[in-house]
N, C-alpha and C positions, 0 to 999 in steps of 0.2 A: 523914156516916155512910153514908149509900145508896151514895157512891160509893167505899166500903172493902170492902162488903158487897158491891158487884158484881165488885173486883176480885178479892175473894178467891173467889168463884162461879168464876171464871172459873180458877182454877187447882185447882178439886179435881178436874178432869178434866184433866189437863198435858198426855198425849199426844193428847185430841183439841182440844185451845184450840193446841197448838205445829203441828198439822197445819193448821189453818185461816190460822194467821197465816203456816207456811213458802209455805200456796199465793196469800197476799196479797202476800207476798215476794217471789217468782217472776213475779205477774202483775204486777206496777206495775215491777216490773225492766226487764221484757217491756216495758210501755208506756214506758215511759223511753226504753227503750235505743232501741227501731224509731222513737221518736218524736222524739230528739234525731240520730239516724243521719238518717232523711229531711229536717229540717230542715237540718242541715249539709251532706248530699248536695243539695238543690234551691238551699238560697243560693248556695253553690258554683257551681250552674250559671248562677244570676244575675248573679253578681257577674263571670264568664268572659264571657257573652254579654252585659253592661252594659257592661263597665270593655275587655272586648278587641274587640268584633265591633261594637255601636251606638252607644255613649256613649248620656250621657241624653236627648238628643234630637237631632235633626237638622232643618234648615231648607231648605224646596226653595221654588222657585217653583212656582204654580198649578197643578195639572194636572200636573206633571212626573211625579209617582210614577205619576198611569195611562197616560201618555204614553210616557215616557221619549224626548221630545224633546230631539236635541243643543240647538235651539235656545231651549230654556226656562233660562235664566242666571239667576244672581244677581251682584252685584258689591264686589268688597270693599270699597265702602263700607258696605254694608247687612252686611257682615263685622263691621264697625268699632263700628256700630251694637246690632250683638248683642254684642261683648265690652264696651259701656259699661255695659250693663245690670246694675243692683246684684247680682241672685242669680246672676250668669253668672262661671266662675272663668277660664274659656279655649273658644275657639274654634276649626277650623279649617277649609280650603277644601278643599273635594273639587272633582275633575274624572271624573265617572263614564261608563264607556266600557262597551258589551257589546261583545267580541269574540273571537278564537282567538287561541291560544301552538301554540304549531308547534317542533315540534325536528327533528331528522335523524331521528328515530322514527315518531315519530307527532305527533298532534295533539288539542286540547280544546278546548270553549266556557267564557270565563271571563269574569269582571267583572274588568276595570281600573280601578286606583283612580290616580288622579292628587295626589298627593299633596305638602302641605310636611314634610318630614323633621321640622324644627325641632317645627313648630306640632301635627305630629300625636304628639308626644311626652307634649303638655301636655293630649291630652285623651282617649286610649288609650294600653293598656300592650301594646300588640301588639310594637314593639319588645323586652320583653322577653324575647317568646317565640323571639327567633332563637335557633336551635339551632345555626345553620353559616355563619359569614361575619360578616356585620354590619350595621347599619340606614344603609343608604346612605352606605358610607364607604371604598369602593372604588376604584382608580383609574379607573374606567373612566369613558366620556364620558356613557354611556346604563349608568342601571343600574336593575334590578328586585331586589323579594323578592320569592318565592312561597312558598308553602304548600307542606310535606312532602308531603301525599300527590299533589300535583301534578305534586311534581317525578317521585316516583317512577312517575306516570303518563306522564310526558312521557320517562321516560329520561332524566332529565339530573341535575347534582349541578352542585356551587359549581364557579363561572367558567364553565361551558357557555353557550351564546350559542341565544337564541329569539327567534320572529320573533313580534309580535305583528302582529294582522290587523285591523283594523276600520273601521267611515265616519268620515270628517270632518264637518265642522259643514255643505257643501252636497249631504254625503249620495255621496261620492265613496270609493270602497275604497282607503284608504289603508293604512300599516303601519310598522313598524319593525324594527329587531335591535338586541337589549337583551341585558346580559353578567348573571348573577344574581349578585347582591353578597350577598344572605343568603338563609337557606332558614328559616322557623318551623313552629313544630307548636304548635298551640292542644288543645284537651280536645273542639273539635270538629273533626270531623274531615272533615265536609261543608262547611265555610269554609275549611278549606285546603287542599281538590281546585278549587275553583271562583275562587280570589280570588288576583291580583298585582296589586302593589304598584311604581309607577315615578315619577316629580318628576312634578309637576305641570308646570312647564317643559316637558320633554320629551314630555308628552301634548296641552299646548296649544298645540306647533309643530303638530304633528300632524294634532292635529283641527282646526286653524286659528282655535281657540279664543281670544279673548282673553283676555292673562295675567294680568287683572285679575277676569278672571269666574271662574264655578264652578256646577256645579252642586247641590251638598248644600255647607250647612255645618255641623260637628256641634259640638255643644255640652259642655260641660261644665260640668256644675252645682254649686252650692257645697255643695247638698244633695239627694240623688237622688231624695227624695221629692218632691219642690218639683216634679218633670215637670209631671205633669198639670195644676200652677195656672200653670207657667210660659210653656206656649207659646200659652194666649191672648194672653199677655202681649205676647209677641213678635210675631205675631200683628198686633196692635193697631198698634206701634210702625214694624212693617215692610210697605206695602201689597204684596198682589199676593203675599203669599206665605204656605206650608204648615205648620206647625212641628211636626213629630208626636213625641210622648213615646215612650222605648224600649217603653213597653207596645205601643204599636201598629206601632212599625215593626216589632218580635217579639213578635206573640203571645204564642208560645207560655210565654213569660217573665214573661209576665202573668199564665197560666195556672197555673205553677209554683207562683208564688205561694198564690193560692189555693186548687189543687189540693193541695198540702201540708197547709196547715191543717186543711182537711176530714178529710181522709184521717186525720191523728194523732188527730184528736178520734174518728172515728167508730171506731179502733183501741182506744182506751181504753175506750171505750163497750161494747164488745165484749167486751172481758178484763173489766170490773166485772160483765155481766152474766152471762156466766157464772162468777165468783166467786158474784155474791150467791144464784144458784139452791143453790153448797154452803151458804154462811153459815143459808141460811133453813131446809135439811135440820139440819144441826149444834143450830143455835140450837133448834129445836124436839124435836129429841132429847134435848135438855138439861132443857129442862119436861118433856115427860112425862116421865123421869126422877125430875124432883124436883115430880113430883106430890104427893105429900106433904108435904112440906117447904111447898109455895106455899099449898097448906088450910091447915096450922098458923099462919103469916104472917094468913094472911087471918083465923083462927081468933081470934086475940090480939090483934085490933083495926087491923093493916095496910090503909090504905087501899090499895083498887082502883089509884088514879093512883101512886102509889108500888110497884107491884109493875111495872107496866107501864113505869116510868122506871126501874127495876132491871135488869130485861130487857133493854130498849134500852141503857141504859149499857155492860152486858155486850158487845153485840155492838158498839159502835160503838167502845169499847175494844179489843177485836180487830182492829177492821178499822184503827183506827189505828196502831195498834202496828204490824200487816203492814205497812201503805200505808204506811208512817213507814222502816218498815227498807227496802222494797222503793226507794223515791223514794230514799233514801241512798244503798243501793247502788248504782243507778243512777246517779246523779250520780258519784261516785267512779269508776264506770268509764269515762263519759263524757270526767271529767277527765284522765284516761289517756290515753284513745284521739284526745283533741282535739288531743295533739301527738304523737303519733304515727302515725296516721292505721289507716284498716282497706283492705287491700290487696285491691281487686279483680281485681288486672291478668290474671287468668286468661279473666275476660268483658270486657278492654280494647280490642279491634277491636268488640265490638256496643257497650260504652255509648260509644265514640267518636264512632262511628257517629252517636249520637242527640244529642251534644256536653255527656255527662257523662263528666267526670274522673273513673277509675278507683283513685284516691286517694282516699277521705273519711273529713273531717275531721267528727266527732261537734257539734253546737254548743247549748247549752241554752239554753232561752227561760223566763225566770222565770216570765212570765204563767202558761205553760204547765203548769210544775213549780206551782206555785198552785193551777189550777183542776183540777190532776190533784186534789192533795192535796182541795180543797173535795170534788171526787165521789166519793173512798176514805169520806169524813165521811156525805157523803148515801147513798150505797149503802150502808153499814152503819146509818144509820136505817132506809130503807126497806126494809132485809131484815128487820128485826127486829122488824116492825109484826106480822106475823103470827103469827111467836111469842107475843109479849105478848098478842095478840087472843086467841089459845087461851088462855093461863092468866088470862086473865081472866073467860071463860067457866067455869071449874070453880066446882064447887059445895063449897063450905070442908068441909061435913062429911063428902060423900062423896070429897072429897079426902085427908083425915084416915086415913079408914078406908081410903084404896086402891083406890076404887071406879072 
């Protein structure tokens, strides 16, 4: 009965109950929309800087990452050791170099990656981002990939010949000339001005390396979340060595994470709180309004508690209706745009720059779309406390009379 009685309250005034609910519409739209956009924009960036640039984890010897001693090795049996391991799906050996790429132009400081073709297939998709040539499958004796804006730094394109520069394992200036067999462009754009890519073989003639050793070995996990429990583990199993989770070899990745979440939540917060400052105007224009009407009620024996859960009914009805249409529409456009994507490419040199994909793809998180919906629920209780407070404060006979 009270809840017929509130919904019919609620439309003897249509254009202002359709006003209140068009701006519950628009605001959870709003929250939706910026809320499933940054979600999908920051996974995006995890899933490019996890799956292309660190894998889930990588394993060093002691000291190597504040060192960066050639002569801190690990060896492919302790390779062998990490791929037995039940949550581990594939591994692979790096041979990691700082040094110059040098062309007839000019020249750059980069990281050389010493790499197995095969192995580093199975635990990054960086191979899929060649854009020119192909993942080491050239005739050539010595071959590299580099990174598009490298090349374009370096002045060279597919089959031009560079020399790299750097020390050997006794600390002696050695180097090479390497033919570029493919060119990639990643979504960052800072990992592929600084990073080439050449066999492992070729870089442990070099640095006099043994072809059994390496220094990083990167991992690939069965399950991405499993980092942080995993590399105690490894850890444990392999003495004398590092094992760091993509959280800490990138930060910043880490960060994304839970800088997203915050961010949507305290977005939402913001749009209900300025909704409920109208809802609690509206609502309370509505009692004094029906001043009269609430004395008569009270006049004929209506209890206090039943006027007050009339009121609130009213408004929490409202705000679900809006927060109900709004979360709809939202979804539906999301679903839209999640395969189709929303085109930034006009800011695509700055969000490159920062190694955000100028593509994004919308993605919704149910938790999310839930605990919106729960606070459409509570923000329309606690607008409506005040209201109800007033009409329950009136006096039945000088309510009658109009007083």
């Amino acid at each position: 009965m009270l809840l017929k009685i509130a919904w019919r309250n609620i439309w003897r005034s249509p254009v202002r109950s359709w006003i209140i609910i068009l701006a519950l519409t628009a605001g959870m739209f709003a929250g939706i929309f910026s809320s499933t956009f940054m979600n999908g924009w920051m996974k995006q960036r995890l899933r490019d800087g996890v799956e292309t640039e660190t894998g889930h984890l990588q394993v060093f010897r002691n000291e190597y990452r504040n060192s960066r001693e050639l002569s801190l090795l690990l060896t492919s049996a302790e390779s062998t050791r990490i791929r037995s391991l039940p949550m581990v799906e594939a591994a692979s050996e790096r041979i990691i170099v700082q040094g110059m790429a040098a062309s007839a132009e000019t020249a750059r400081g980069i990281k050389i990656l010493g790499i197995d073709p095969l192995m580093e297939k199975n635990v990054l998709n960086l191979y899929e981002k060649v854009r020119e040539g192909s993942w080491f499958d050239s005739p050539y004796s010595k071959e590299a990939v580099v990174g598009e804006k490298l090349a374009r730094q370096l002045k060279i394109d597919l089959h031009s010949r560079i020399i790299l520069r750097f020390q050997d394992l006794e600390g002696t200036l050695t180097g090479g000339a390497f033919r570029v067999a493919g060119i990639f462009r990643t979504s960052n754009t800072a990992f592929d001005g600084t990073h080439v890519l050449v066999r492992k073989s070729d870089l442990a003639q070099l640095t006099n390396i043994p072809s059994a050793k390496c220094h990083a070995i990167v991992v690939k996990l069965r399950d991405a979340e499993e980092a942080m429990q995993t590399a105690p583990e490894i850890e444990n199993n392999l003495k004398d060595t590092d094992a760091v989770p993509w959280k800490e070899l990138s930060p910043e990745l880490g960060y994304i994470t839970e800088l997203s979440n915050t961010y949507m939540y305290i977005f939402v917060v913001i749009i209900l709180m300025a909704l409920a400052f109208g809802i609690v105007n509206t609502m309370l224009m509505a009692v004094l309004e029906r001043t009269r009407e609430i004395g008569m009620l009270m006049s004929v024996g209506m209890a206090r508690a039943r006027i007050f859960a009339m009121i609130v009914l009213e408004t929490v009805m409202l705000c679900t209706t809006g927060g109900l249409l709004g979360i709809g529409t939202g979804l539906l456009t999301v679903w839209h745009l999640s395969t189709i994507g929303i085109d930034l490419s006009i800011w695509a040199t700055g969000l490159t720059e920062m190694g955000f994909d100028p593509i994004v793809y919308p993605e919704w998180n149910a938790v999310l779309v839930l605990n919106i919906a729960i606070m459409v629920i509570l923000s329309g209780i606690l607008a409506s406390i005040y209201p109800a407070w007033k009409a329950l404060k009136l006096n039945p006979s000088e309510a009658v009379r109009g007083i």
